[in-house]
N, C-alpha and C positions, 0 to 999 in steps of 0.2 A: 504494500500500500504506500502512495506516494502523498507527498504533503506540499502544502505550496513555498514553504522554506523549503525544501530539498528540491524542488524542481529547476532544473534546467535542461534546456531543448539540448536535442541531439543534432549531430551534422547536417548541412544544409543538403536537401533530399528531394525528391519526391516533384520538384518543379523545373517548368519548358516556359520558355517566350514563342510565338507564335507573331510572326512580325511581317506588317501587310502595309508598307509607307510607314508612313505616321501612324499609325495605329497598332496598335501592344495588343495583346490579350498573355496575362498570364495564366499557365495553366497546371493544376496544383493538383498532384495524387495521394491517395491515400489510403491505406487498406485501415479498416477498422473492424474490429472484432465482438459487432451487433450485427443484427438483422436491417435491411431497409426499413423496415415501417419502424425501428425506433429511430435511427437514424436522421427518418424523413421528421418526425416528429420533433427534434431537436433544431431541425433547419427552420421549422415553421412556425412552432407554438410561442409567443410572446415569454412566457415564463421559462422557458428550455432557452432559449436564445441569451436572457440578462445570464444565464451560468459560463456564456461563452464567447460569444459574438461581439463586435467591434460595433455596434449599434444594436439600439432597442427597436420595437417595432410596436405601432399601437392595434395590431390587429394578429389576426392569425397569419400565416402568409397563403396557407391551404387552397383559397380560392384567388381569382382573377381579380383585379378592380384597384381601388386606389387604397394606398396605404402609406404614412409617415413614418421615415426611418432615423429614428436621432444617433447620429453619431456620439460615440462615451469614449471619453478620456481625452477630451479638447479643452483647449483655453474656454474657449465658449461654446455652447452648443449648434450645432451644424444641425438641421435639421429637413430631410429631402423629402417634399411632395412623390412621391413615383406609383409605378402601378407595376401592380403582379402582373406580368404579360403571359404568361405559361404555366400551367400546372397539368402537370401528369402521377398523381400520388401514389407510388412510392418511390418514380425514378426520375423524374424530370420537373425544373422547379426555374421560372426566367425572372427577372426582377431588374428595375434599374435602382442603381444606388449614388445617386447626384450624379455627374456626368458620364459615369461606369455604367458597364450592361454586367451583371452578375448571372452564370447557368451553372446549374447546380445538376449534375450527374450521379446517379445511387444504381450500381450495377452488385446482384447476388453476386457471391463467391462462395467459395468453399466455408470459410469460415467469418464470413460473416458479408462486408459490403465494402465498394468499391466507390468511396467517392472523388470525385473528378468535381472540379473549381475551374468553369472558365469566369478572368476577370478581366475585361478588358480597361488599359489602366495607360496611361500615359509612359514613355520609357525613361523619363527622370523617374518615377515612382517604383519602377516593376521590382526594381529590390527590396524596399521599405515595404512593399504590397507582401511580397512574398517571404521577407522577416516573420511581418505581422499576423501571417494567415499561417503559416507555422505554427508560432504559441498559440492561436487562437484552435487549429487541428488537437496540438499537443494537449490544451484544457477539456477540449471537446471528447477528445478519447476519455480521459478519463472523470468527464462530469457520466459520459453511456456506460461505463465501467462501475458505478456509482461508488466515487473517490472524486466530488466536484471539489478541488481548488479552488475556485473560483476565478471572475473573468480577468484576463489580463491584456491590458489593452492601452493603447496612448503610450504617453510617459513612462506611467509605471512597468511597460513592456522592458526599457531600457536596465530594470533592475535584474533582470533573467533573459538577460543574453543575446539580446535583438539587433545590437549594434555588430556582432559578431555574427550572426545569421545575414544579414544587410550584406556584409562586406563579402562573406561565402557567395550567397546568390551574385551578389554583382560580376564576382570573379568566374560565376557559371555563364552569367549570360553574357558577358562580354559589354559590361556596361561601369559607371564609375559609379562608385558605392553614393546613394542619395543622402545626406546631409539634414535630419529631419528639421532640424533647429538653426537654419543660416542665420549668423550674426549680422550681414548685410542689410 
């Protein structure tokens, strides 16, 4: 059993750039060892989500239609008008998240599900994106494991390892590690 004092992420893994012009999509794997329909329930439900997720949502995300996403662990609160554009429950889930398209993939495996992150993200961001969605996997596993840490997100990410995840990913993808806090 893991605690959120002992936690730190492991080696930077699991994530592709996918690169069309100007346009990024990071794309983030991850085997986990539940069933889709809990899985799916953690991506959608308002209350699963505050245990992990890098924003709240004031709705379920289950069905289509409009929904507000506040971003947590900002200076100020960010807070995105968007709409659920796709739902296929328990494998397919589309969502925009402020100027990002977020698709969320749940494929059975063997032991347990296969989720797949496309995010498409600007390519100053795609390291800090793929730092961030790291701890937020790494809390995720084990909030469905039920050993919630709790969520780790913003700032407080920098305490467990994200600047080093940052600098990993960047040296993956052939990009210069992004800088979340410029003094300029």
């Amino acid at each position: 059993m893991s605690s959120r004092e002992t936690y730190a992420p492991g080696p930077a893994t699991g994530a592709d750039v996918r690169k069309d012009g100007d346009r990024w999509t990071l794309v983030l794997v991850r085997e986990l060892r539940h069933p889709p329909a809990k899985v799916w329930q953690a991506l959608t439900e308002p209350e699963h989500l505050r245990e992990w997720a890098p924003f709240d949502a004031d709705r379920s995300l289950d069905t289509a239609g409009r929904v507000k996403l506040s971003t947590i662990g900002t200076p100020t609160p960010q807070i995105s008008e968007t709409s659920v554009t796709r739902v296929e429950a328990p494998r397919l889930l589309e969502y925009s998240w402020g100027e990002n398209d977020i698709r969320w993939e749940l494929e059975p495996v063997a032991n347990g599900t296969r989720l797949t992150l496309w995010h498409n993200i600007g390519r100053n961001f795609v390291s800090m994106g793929a730092a961030g969605w790291h701890i937020c996997f790494d809390v995720l596993e084990r909030f469905l494991a039920g050993h919630p840490i709790g969520r780790i997100v913003g700032r407080e990410a920098m305490k467990f390892g994200w600047q080093r995840l940052n600098t990993e990913y960047a040296k993956q993808f052939g990009v210069e590690a992004a800088n979340p806090h410029p003094t300029t």
